[in-house]
C-alpha positions, 0 to 999 in steps of 0.5 A, a space after each residue: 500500500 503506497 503513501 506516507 506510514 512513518 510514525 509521525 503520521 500514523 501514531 498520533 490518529 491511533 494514539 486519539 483512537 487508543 484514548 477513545 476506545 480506552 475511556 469505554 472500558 471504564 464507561 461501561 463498567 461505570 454504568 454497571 457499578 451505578 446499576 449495582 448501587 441502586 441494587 440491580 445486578 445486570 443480565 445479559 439482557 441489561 448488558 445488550 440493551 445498553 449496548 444497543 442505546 449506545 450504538 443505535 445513538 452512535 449510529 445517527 451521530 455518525 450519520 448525520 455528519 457523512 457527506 452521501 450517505 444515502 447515496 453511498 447505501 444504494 451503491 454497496 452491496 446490501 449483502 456485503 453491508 449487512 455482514 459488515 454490521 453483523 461482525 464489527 457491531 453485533 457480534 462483537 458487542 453481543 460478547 464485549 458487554 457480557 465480558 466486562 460485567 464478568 472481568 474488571 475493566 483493567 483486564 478486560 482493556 489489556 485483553 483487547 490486545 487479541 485483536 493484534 493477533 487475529 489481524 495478523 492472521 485474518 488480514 492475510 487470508 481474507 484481505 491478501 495483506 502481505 504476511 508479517 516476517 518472522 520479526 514482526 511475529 517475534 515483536 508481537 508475541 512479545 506483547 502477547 506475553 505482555 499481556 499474559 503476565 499483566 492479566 495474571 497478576 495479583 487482582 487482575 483477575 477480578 470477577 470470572 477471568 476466565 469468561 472474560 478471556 473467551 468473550 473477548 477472544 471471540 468479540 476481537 475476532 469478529 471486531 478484526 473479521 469486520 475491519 478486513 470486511 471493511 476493505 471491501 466495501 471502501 470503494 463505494 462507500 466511505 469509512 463515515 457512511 460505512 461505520 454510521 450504519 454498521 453502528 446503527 444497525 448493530 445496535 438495533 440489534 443489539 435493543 432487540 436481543 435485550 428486548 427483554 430489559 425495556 419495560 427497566 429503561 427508566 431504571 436501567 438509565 438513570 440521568 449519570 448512566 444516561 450521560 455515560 452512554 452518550 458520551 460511549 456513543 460519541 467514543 463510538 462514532 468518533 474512534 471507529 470511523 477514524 480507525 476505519 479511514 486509517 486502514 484505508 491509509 495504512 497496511 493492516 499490519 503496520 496498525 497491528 502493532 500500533 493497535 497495543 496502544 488501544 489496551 494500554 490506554 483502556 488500563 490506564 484510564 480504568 485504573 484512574 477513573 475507576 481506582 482499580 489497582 490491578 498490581 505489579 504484574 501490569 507494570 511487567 506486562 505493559 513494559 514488554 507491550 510497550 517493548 514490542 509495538 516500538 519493534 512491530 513498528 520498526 519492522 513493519 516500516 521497510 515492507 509499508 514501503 515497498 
């Protein structure tokens, strides 16, 4: 992919997207806690309703600053689109919130990191990316020890661990077959358009699979939860449409490297909004994280620009 990939150009739009995203983690289980204190415990249902207002409002705000979108929708392929919301948004989401009311907010943001190594392995496969070289897959398994180490320290593994690890690995893997369907939608519509109705979609999905919790809306969105939600549904418009575009501007394996930025952040912003103090652990795995998207990154630049 020709154009521009030094860092200077690439770092700063992910290091915004990583700030985003990272906010969401603590958001989400921010709403969960004020739930907790008017005692109700949140179902799957709860969880899915909640996601659902906040794609299905993140959807319309995306939507409304897109240049054509109505224009772009008749041009795509109706098939392709609907694939496209059912994986980045739905299915992705459908797991994400049940993974963090069962793992604390840290743990959770560290393991998002999966998603580097299912793009590794899907974008090849399904988009014809070059395949990384050895180096670059030494670098980026570092980071994967990173997060092993981190996420098995002392207090990391608050609530069900275990069934947070598998609903993220699943929820980054649908989220990473999503970006990789995106490549093939870019030439009729544009990342704005494309992400507008992926969220809007997926969160009427998303309100129909919690269907279930509507007749609780008013206690489920209390006036702190419901300026929670606008505030995910803004990260939501915002980092996903920017993420989208930067992969119609970068190789997918150049952003995979980046892309531990994303986990850093989520930990960072969750142990100071939420006070959560995972332990020394974090420190380790965050150094070899950190160690290993500067090498991913400094490998990837020759083949970039090939």
């Amino acid at each position: 992919m020709s154009g521009d990939h030094r860092w200077t150009k690439v770092l700063p739009p992910v290091l915004l997207c990583a700030l985003l995203w990272g906010s969401a983690f603590p958001g989400i289980k921010a709403v969960y806690r004020i739930w907790e204190s008017e005692g109700l415990k949140p179902t799957a249902s709860d969880c899915w309703w909640f996601a659902g207002v906040r794609f299905t409002l993140a959807g319309l705000m995306l939507l409304a600053v897109a240049r054509r979108p109505m224009e772009e929708f008749r041009a795509t392929s109706k098939r392709a689109l609907l694939g496209f919301c059912i994986t980045q948004t739905f299915g992705q989401y459908l797991l994400f919130y049940l993974a963090i009311s069962a793992a604390s907010a840290s743990l959770a943001g560290l393991l998002s990191a999966l998603g580097s190594f299912w793009w590794m392995l899907l974008a090849p496969l399904a988009a014809g990316a070059p395949w990384p070289r050895l180096a670059q897959w030494l670098a980026i398994a570092i980071g994967g020890v990173g997060v092993a180490v981190a996420a098995s320290s002392e207090k990391a593994g608050l609530g069900n661990p275990w069934l947070g690890t598998l609903l993220l690995l699943g929820s980054t893997g649908l989220g990473t077959l999503g970006l990789v369907q995106f490549t093939g939608l870019r030439k009729t519509i544009g990342a704005r358009a494309a992400t507008g109705f992926s969220l809007l979609g997926g969160g009427l999905g998303l309100l129909l699979a919690g269907a279930g919790s509507f007749p609780k809306a008013a206690l489920l969105m209390p006036p702190a939860a419901m300026g929670t939600t606008v505030w995910l549904a803004f990260v939501s418009a915002a980092a996903f449409a920017q993420w989208n575009h930067l992969s119609t501007l970068h190789p997918v394996p150049l952003l995979a490297g980046y892309r531990f930025l994303i986990p850093l952040a989520a930990t960072l912003e969750s142990m100071l909004f939420l006070g959560e103090r995972p332990g020394q652990g974090f420190i380790l795995g965050g150094v070899l994280i950190l160690g290993s998207l500067i090498a991913s990154q400094r490998l990837s630049r020759p083949a970039a620009v090939a």
